[in-house]
C-alpha positions in Angstrom: 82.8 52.1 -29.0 80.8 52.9 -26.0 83.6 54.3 -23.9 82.8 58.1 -23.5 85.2 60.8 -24.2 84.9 64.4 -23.0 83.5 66.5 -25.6 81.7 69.4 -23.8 82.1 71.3 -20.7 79.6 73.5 -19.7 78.5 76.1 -16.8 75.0 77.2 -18.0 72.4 77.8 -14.3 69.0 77.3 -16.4 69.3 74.0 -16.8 67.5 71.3 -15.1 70.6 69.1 -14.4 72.1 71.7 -12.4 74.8 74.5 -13.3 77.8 72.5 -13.5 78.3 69.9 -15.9 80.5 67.8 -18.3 79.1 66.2 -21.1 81.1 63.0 -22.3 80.2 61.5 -25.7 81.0 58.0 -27.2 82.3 57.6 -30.8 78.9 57.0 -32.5 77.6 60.4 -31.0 81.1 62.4 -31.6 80.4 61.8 -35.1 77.2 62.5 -35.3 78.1 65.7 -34.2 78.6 68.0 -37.1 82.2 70.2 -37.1 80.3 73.5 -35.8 79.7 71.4 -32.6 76.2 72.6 -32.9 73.9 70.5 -34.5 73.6 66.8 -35.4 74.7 65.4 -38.7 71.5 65.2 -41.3 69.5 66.6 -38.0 69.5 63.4 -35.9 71.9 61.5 -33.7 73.0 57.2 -35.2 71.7 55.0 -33.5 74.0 53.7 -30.3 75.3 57.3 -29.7 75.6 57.8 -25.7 75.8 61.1 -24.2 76.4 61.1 -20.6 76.6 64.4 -18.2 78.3 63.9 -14.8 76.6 66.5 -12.4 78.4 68.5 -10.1 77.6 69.8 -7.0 79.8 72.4 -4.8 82.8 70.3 -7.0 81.5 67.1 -6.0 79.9 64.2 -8.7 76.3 64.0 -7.7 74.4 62.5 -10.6 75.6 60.5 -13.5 72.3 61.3 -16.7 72.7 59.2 -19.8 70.5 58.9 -23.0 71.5 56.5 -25.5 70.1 56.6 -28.8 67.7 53.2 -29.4 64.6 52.9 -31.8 63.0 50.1 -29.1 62.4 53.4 -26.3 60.0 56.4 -27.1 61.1 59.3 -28.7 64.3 57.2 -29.7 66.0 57.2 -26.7 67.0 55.2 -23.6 67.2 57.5 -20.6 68.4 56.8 -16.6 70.0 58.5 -14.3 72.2 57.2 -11.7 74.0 58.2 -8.2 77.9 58.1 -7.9 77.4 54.8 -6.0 75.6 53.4 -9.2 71.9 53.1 -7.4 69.4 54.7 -10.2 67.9 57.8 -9.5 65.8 57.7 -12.5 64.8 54.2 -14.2 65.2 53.6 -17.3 62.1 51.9 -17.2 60.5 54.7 -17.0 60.6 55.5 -20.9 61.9 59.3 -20.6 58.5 60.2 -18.5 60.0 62.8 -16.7 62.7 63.7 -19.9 60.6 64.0 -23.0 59.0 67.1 -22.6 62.3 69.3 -21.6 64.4 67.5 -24.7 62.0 68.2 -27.0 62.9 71.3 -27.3 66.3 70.1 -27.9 67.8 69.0 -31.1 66.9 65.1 -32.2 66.0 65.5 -27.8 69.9 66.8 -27.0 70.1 70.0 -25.3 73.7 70.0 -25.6 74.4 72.6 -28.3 72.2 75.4 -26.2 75.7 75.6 -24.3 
């Protein structure tokens, strides 16, 4: 159930993880995803969804971002970001410090849909 599948591509330049992107989803998330591919079901992601985004760079995997949807994290959400190599970039520890306040604009914090 956690094993992503690709479910968005995207090549948007305002966005803070860079202009090149794909967005891979597990099966919790997929369908949560109402079939506009737009908006969550009922407004708000189950609880276990994943969304990763792989980050690209001149072609090149730079940064792997995931959130995963848990009620123990603020805002409801587990967030990290790794290198390729698998060293973190950005702790989950951290609680979504340095995520919060760019996903809230987004939709149950999921920026997705804007693409």
């Amino acid at each position: 159930p956690n094993t992503p599948s690709t479910a968005f591509n995207s090549n948007i330049s305002d966005r803070p993880h860079g202009n090149s992107i794909i967005v891979r989803v597990n099966s919790t998330a997929k369908n949560s995803i109402d079939s506009t591919n737009k908006a969550p079901i009922g407004g708000a992601f189950a609880e276990g969804s994943l969304i990763i985004k792989e980050q690209y760079v001149s072609g090149s995997l730079s940064l792997i971002i995931s959130m995963k949807k848990n009620k123990s994290f603020t805002s409801g959400w587990a967030w990290a970001e790794y290198y390729p190599n698998g060293n973190p970039f950005y702790s989950v520890k951290l609680n979504g410090a340095g995520c919060i306040s760019c996903h809230s604009k987004g939709k149950d914090y999921v920026r997705i849909f804007e693409y």
